[in-house]
N, C-alpha and C positions, 0 to 999 in steps of 0.2 A: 477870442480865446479858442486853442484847438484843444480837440475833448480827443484820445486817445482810446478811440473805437476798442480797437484789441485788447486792451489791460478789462473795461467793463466787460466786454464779450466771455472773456475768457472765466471771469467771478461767475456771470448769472450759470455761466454751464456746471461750474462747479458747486456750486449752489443748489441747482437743478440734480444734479447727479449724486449731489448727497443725501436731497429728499428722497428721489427716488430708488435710489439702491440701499436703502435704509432698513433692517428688519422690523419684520413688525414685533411689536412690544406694547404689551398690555400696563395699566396704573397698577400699582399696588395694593392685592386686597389683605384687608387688615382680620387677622384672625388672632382669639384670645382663647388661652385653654388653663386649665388649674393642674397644679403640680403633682403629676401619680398619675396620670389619665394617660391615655392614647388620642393623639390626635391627630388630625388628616389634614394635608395643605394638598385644595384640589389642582387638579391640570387635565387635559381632555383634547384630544385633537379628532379628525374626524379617519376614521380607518378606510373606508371605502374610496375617501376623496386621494389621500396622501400616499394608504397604504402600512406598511408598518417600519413604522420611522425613529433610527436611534434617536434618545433623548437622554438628557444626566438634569438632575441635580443639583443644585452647589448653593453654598452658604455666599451673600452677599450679591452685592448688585453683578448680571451678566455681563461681558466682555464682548467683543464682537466676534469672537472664536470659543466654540466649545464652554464650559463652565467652571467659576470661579471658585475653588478648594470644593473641587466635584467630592456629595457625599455619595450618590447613585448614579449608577448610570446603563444604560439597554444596548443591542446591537437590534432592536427591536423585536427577539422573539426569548432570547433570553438574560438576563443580571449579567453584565459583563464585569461590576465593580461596585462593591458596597463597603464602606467605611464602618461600618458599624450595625451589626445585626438588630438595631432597633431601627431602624431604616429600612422600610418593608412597603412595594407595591402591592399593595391586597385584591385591587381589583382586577388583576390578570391582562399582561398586554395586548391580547390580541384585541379586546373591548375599544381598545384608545384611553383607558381611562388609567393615567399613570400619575393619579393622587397618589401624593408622599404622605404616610402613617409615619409616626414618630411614637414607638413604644417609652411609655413608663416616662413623660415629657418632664424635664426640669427645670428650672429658672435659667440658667445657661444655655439653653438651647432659646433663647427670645431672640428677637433679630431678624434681615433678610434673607429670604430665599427663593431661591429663581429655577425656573423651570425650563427647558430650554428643546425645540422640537428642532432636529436637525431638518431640513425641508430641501429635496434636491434643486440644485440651482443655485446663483449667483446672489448670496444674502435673501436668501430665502427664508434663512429660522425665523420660526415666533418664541417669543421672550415671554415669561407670565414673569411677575414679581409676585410674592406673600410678605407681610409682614407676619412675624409671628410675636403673639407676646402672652408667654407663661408667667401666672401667678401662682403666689405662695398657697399651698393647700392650707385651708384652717387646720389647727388645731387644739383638741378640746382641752382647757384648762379645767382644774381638778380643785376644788377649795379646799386651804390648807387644814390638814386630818389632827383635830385635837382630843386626847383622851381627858376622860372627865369621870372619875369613880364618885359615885355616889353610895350613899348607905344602902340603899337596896340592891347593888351590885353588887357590895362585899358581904352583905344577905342570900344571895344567888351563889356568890365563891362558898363560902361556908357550908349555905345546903349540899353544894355540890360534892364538896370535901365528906361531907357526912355521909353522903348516899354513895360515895365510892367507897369508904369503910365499910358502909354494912353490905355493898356486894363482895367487896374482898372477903367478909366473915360468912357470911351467908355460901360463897361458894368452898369457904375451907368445911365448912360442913355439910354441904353437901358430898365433900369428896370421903369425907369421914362417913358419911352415911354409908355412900358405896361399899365402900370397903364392908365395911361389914354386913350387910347384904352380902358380898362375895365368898366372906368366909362362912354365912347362917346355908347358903346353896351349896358351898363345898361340903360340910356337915353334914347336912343331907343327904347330899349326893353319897357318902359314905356310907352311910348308915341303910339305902334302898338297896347298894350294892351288897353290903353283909344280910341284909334278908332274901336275895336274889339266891344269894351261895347257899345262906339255909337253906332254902326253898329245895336247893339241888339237890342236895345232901340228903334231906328227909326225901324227896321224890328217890333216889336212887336207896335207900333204907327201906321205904316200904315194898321196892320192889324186890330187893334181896330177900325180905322176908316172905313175899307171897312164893316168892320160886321155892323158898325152904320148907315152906309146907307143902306146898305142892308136893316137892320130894319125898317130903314124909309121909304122904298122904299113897301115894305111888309103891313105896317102897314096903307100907303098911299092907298094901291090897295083893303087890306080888311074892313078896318074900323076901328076905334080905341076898338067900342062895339064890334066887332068880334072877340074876343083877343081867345079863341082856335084855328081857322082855321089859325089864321096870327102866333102864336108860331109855330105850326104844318109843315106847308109851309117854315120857316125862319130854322127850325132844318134839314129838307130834303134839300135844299138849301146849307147850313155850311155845310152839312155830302159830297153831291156829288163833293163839290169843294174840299174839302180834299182830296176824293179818286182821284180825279185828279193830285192832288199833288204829294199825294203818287206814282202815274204810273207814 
C-alpha cells in the first residue's frame, strides 16, 4: 500500500502551526456580585515586561482580532471608547491593572466577558475570559399593616378631643385676659400723664406766684415812682435765684 507522504506532511505542519501560533487564552473565572453593587472583573498584565499595551473589553467569548461588541477599550495611555459610563478602569493604566468595575451591576449585565491585551507581534494577545453572574438584591418584605381600634384607643381619641377643647378655651381666654390688661395700662398710662400736666401747671403757678411777690415786695421797698431802680433790683434778684437753680 503507498501512504502519500505529502498529504500527512502537509496536516502535521498545519497542526503544528495552529498550536503554535495560537494566543494565549486563559479558562474562565467565574465571578458573582448582588444587584446595586459595583463590581470588578480583574485583568492585569505586566508593564515593565510589554510596556503599555492597547487593550478593550467586549461582552462574550474573544475572536481572533480585536473584541467582540467592545464595551471599553485603551490606546494604552488613555479610554479611547467606552460604551457606557458604568464601565470604569479604576485602577489607572499605567499600573497594568485594567480590571473592568461595572457601576450600579444588574441582572442583565450576567454573562461572558473577555479581556483582551493586544501584544506586539504575530498572534501574540492574551485572552482572559470572566464569567459574570448578578443576582437579585433581597428585598425586605413588610407584613401586611392591619388597623384594629380597640376601647382604650377611642378612650385616647376622646381624651384627646377634650383636651384640644379646653386648650381652644383656655387660650380664648387667655387672649381676653390680654386685652384687658392692655386696656387697665392704657388707663393708667392716662391717668400718670394728667398728673404729669398738673404737676407742670402747679410748678409753673407757684413760680408765677413767688416772682409776684417778689415784685411786690420790691416795689414795696422802692417806691411805685421809682420804677427803674425797682425793675433793676427785681431782674438781678430773678437772675441770682436761677443761677442757684441751675448749681
Amino acid at each position: 500500500m503507498k501512504v502519500n507522504c505529502s498529504f500527512f506532511s502537509r496536516v502535521t505542519m498545519l497542526c503544528c502551526l495552529s498550536f503554535c501560533c495560537k494566543d494565549s487564552e486563559s479558562a474562565g473565572q467565574a465571578v458573582k456580585a448582588v444587584g446595586g453593587e459595583n463590581v470588578t472583573l480583574p485583568c492585569s498584565y505586566n508593564v515593565e515586561k510589554y510596556g503599555m499595551l492597547h487593550i478593550c473589553w467586549g461582552r462574550g467569548e474573544l475572536s481572533y482580532s480585536k473584541c467582540f461588541n467592545t464595551i471599553i477599550s485603551t490606546d494604552g495611555l488613555k479610554v479611547t471608547h467606552r460604551q457606557s459610563d458604568r464601565y470604569q478602569l479604576l485602577s489607572g493604566l499605567s499600573t497594568g491593572n485594567i480590571s473592568l468595575t461595572i457601576i450600579n451591576v444588574r441582572e442583565d449585565d450576567s454573562g461572558t466577558y473577555g479581556c483582551r491585551l493586544e501584544i506586539p507581534g504575530p498572534l501574540n494577545d492574551q485572552k482572559h475570559h470572566i464569567v459574570l453572574t448578578v443576582e437579585q438584591a433581597p428585598t425586605a418584605t413588610t407584613p401586611p399593616f392591619t388597623t384594629v381600634t380597640t376601647t382604650s384607643e377611642c378612650t385616647a381619641a376622646s381624651a384627646n378631643s377634650s383636651a384640644s377643647h379646653d386648650v381652644f378655651t383656655s387660650s380664648g381666654q387667655s387672649t381676653a385676659l390680654s386685652r384687658e390688661a392692655a386696656n387697665r395700662d392704657a388707663a393708667l398710662c392716662a391717668v400718670m400723664v394728667s398728673f404729669l400736666l398738673a404737676g407742670v401747671f402747679l410748678a409753673a403757678f407757684v413760680v408765677f406766684m413767688c416772682e409776684y411777690e417778689l415784685l411786690q415786695l420790691v416795689t414795696h421797698t422802692f417806691g411805685e415812682n421809682n420804677a427803674s431802680h425797682r425793675w433793676h433790683c427785681f431782674d438781678i434778684i430773678i437772675f441770682c435765684c436761677r443761677q442757684n437753680a441751675d448749681e
